[in-house]
C-alpha positions as CSV (number, residue, x, y, z in Angstrom):
1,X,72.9,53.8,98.4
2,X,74.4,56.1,101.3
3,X,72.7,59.1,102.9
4,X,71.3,61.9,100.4
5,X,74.9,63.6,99.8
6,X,76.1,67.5,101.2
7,X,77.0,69.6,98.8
8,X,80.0,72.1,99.0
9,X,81.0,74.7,96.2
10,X,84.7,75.6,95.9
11,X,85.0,78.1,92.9
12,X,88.2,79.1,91.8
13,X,89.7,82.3,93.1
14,X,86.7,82.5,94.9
15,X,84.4,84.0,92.1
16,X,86.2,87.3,92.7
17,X,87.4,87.6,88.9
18,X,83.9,87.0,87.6
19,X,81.9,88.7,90.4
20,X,84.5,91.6,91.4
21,X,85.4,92.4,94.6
22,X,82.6,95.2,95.6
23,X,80.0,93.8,98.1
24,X,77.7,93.7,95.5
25,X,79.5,90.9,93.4
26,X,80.5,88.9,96.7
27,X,76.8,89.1,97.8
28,X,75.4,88.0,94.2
29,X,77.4,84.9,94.4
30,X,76.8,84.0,97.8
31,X,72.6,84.7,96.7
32,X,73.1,82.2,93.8
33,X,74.4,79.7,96.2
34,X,71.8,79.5,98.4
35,X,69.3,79.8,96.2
36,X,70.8,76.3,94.5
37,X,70.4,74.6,97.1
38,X,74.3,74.4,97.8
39,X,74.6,73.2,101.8
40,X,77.9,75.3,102.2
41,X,80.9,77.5,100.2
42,X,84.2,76.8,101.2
43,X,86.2,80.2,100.5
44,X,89.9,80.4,100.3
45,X,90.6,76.9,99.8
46,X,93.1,77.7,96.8
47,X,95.3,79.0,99.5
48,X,95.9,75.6,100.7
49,X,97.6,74.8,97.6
50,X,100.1,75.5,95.8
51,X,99.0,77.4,92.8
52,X,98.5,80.8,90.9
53,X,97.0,82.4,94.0
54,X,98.4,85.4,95.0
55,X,98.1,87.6,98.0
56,X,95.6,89.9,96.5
57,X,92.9,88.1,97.6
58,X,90.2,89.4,99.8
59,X,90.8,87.5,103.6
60,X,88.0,84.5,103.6
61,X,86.6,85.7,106.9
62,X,85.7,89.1,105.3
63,X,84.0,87.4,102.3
64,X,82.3,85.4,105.1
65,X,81.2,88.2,106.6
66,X,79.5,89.5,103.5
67,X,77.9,86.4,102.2
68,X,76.6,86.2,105.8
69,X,74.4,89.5,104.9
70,X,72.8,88.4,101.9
71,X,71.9,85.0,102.9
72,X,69.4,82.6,104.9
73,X,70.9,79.1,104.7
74,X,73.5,78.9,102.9
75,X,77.0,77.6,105.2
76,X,80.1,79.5,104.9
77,X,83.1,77.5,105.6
78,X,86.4,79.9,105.6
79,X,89.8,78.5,105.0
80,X,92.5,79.7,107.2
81,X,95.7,78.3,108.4
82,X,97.2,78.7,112.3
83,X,100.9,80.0,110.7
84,X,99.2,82.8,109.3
85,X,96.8,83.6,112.2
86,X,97.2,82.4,116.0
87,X,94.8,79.8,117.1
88,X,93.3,83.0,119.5
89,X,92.8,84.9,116.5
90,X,91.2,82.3,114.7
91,X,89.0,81.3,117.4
92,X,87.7,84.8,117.9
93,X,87.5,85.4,114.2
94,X,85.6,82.5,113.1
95,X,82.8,82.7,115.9
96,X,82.4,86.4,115.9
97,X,82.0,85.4,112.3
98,X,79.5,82.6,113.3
99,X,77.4,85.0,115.1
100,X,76.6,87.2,112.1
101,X,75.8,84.5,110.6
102,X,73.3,83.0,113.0
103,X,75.3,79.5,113.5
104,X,76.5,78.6,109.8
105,X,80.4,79.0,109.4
106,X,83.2,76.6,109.5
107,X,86.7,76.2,109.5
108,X,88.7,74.7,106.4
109,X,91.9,74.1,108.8
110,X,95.0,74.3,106.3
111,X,98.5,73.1,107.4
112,X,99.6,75.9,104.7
113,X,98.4,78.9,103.7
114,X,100.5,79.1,100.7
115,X,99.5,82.4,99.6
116,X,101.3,84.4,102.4
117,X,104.1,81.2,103.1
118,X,106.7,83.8,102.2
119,X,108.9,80.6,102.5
120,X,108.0,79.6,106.2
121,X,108.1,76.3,107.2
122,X,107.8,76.5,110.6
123,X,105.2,78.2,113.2
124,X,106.2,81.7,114.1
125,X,104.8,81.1,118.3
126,X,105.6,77.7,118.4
127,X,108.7,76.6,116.0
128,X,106.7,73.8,114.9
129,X,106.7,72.3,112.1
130,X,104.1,72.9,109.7
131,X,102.4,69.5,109.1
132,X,99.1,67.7,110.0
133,X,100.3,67.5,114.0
134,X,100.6,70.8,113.7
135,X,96.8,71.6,113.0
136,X,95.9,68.7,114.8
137,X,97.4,71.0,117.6
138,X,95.9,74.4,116.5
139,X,92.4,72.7,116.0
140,X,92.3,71.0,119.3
141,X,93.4,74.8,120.9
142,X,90.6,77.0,119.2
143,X,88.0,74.0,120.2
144,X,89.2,74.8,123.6
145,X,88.8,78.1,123.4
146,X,85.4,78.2,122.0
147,X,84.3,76.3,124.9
148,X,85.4,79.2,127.7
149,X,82.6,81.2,127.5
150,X,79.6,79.4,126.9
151,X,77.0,80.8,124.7
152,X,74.1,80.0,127.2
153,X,76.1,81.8,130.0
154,X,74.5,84.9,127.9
155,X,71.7,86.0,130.1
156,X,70.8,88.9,129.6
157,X,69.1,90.0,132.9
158,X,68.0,93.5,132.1
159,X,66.0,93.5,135.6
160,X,69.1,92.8,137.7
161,X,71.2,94.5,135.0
162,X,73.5,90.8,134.4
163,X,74.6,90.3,131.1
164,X,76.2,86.8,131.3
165,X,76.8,84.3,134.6
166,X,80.4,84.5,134.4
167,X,81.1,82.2,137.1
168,X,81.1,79.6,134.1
169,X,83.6,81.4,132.3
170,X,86.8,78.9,132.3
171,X,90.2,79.2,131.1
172,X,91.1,76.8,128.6
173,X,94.8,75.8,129.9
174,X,95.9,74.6,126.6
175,X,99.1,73.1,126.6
176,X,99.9,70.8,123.6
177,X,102.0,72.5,121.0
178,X,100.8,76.3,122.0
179,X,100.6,77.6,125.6
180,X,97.0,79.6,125.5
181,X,95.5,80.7,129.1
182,X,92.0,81.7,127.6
183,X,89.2,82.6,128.0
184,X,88.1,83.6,124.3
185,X,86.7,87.2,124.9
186,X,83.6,86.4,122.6
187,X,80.9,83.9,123.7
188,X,80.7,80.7,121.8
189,X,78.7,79.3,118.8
190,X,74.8,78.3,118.7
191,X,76.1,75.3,117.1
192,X,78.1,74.4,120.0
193,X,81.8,74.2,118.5
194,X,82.1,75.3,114.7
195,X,82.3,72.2,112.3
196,X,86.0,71.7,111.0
197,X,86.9,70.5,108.0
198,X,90.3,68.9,107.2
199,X,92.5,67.5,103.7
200,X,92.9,63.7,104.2
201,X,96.6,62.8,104.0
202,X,98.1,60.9,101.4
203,X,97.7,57.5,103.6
204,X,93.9,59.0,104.1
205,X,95.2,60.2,107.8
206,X,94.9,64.1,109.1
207,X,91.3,63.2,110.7
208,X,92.5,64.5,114.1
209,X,89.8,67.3,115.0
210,X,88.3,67.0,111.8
211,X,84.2,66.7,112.1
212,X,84.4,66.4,107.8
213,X,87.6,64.6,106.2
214,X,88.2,65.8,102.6
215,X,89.3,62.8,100.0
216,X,90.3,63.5,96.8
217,X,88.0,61.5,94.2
218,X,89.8,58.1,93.4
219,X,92.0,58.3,96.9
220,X,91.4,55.3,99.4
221,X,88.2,56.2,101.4
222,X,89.1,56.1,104.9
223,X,87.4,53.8,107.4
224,X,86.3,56.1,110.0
225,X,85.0,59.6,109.7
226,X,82.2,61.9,107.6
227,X,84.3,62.0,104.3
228,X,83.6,64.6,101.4
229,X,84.7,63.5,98.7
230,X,86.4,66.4,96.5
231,X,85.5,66.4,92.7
232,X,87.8,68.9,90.5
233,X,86.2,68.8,87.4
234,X,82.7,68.6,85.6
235,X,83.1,65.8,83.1
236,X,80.9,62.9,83.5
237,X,79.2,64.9,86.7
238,X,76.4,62.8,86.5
239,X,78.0,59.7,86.7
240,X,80.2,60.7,89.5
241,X,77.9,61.6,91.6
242,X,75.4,58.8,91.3
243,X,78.7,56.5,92.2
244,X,79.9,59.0,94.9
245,X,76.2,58.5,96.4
246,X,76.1,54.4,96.5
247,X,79.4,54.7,99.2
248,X,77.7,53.8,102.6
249,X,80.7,55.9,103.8
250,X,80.2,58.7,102.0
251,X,78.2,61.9,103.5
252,X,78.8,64.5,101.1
253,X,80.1,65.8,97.9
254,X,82.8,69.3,97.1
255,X,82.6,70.5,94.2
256,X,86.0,72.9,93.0
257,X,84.6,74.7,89.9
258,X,85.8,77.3,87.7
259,X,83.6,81.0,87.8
260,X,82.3,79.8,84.1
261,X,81.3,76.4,85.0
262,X,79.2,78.1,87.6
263,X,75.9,78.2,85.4
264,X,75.9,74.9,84.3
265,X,76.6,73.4,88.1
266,X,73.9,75.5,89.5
267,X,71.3,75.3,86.9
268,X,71.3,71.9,85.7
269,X,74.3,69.4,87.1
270,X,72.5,69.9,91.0
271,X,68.7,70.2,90.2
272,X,69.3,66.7,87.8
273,X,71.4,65.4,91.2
274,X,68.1,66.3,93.3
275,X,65.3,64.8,91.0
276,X,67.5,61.3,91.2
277,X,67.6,61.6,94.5
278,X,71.1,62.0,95.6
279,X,71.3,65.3,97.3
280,X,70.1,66.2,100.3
281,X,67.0,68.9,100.7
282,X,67.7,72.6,101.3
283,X,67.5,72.1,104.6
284,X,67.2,74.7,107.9
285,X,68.9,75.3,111.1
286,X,72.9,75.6,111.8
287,X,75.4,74.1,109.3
288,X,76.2,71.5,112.2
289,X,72.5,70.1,112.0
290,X,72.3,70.5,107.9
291,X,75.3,68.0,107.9
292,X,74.0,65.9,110.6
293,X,77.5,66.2,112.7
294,X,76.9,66.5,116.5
295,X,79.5,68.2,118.6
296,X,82.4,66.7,119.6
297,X,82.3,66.0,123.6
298,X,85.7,67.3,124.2
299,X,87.5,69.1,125.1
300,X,85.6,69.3,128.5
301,X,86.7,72.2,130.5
302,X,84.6,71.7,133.5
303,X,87.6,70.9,135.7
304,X,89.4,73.5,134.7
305,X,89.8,76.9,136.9
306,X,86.8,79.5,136.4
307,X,88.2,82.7,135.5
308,X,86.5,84.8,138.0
309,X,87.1,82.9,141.4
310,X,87.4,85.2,143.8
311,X,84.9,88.1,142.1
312,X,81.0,87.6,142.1
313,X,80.5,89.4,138.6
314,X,83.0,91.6,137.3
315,X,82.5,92.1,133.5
316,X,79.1,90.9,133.6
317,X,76.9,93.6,135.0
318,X,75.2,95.4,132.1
């Protein structure tokens, strides 16, 4: 048997038809979550798809947000593509999101987000084609930009009235498929750079950036990699996931559920899954340490220019 399996919830339209859409239904499933047990909740991965969602949806960020309230453990991954949102955005979004939630969001990076595609098929900065280069690209940018401002560079010297040593401030000087100066005007993560999830290929490629690779259940496991393997419906649970958990490749499981299958997953599929031993424990800390990923080593940014050469602390006087 492989190690003790991840769990990830994906449920359909996000629970919002079941739940509602007032903080108080968003919060309740988020509560039932983390009281299962369940290591994270992807939200918005529907809009990765092609499929019946529309653009009435709530933006996964903002459920983020919420759920980050009403919960202690629980990981909050949030899907979100770079056509929709620039790689800037999305770096600021996710860790400002991050820090409200004391170090336990990720990023679902789509190629697509098919619910506001309004038929483009190219990037609207770039021109780029929208494929797996192309997040490859926008994945490798907001990594660089999380790493500009250094969390720890937060020092909060109330005596000498310094809130952060920005002489370690650094541009980021991407230049792949964007063109992105930097630096990120929010500090970066506890975790050190969010963990980023990615959809396998159909060949089992799209790993580029990706700290989890998502395989559909029966696809070719790839050789390299954390893989979650992605199970879309209940029948024979059981069995699938005692044959999920013998892979030695295998670190974790996603579940895609409907809002009404929701009782039955939570109540009795994951607490049978945890007596047999194939889950992994509640477990504390960041979402980076509950999945046992380290950070990535690059990008490294310490040759690049600091941002404040020539100043001694502009910005960072309290």
């Amino acid at each position: 048997m492989g190690a003790l399996l991840t769990v990830g919830i994906e449920v359909a339209g996000d629970g919002l038809g079941r739940h509602g859409v007032g903080v108080a239904g968003i919060a309740g499933l988020a509560g039932r979550l983390d009281a299962a047990g369940v290591t994270y909740w992807v939200i918005g991965a529907e809009r990765g798809e092609i499929n019946d969602v529309t653009t009435e949806g709530l933006d996964a960020s903002l459920l983020a947000t919420i759920a980050a309230r009403h919960t202690s453990h629980l990981g909050l991954v949030v899907a979100a593509a770079a056509h929709r949102d620039h790689p800037y955005n999305l770096a600021r979004r996710l860790v400002s999101v991050d820090h409200a939630a004391h170090g336990r969001v990720g990023w679902l990076a789509l190629d697509l987000d098919h619910s506001i595609a309004l038929n483009a098929a190219t990037d609207t900065w770039t021109g780029a084609i929208l494929d797996a280069v192309h997040t490859g690209d926008a994945i490798a940018a907001v990594r660089a930009l999380w790493r500009t401002w250094p969390l720890d560079s937060v020092v909060g010297d109330v005596d000498n009235g310094v809130f952060s040593d920005v002489s370690r401030i650094r541009r980021a000087d991407v230049r792949n498929g964007y063109e992105i100066a930097g630096p990120l005007n929010v500090p970066g993560s506890v975790q050190g750079d969010l963990p980023v999830w990615r959809q396998a290929g159909a060949d089992g490629d799209s790993a580029h950036g990706a700290d989890q690779l998502i395989v559909e259940d029966g696809d070719p496991i790839p050789a390299t990699g954390k893989i979650v393997v992605r199970l879309r419906s209940t029948d024979s649970i059981d069995l699938a996931l005692a044959r999920i958990a013998r892979h030695p490749s295998i670190s974790g499981v996603l579940l895609r559920i409907g809002p009404d299958e929701l009782d039955h997953v939570l109540e009795e599929v994951l607490p049978s899954a945890r007596s047999r031993g194939l889950l992994s424990d509640y477990g504390t800390g960041t979402l980076r340490e509950r999945l046992r990923v380290p950070a990535p080593a690059g990008p490294d940014l310490t040759g690049n220019p600091t941002v404040f050469e020539t100043v001694p602390n502009p910005g960072g006087r309290l």
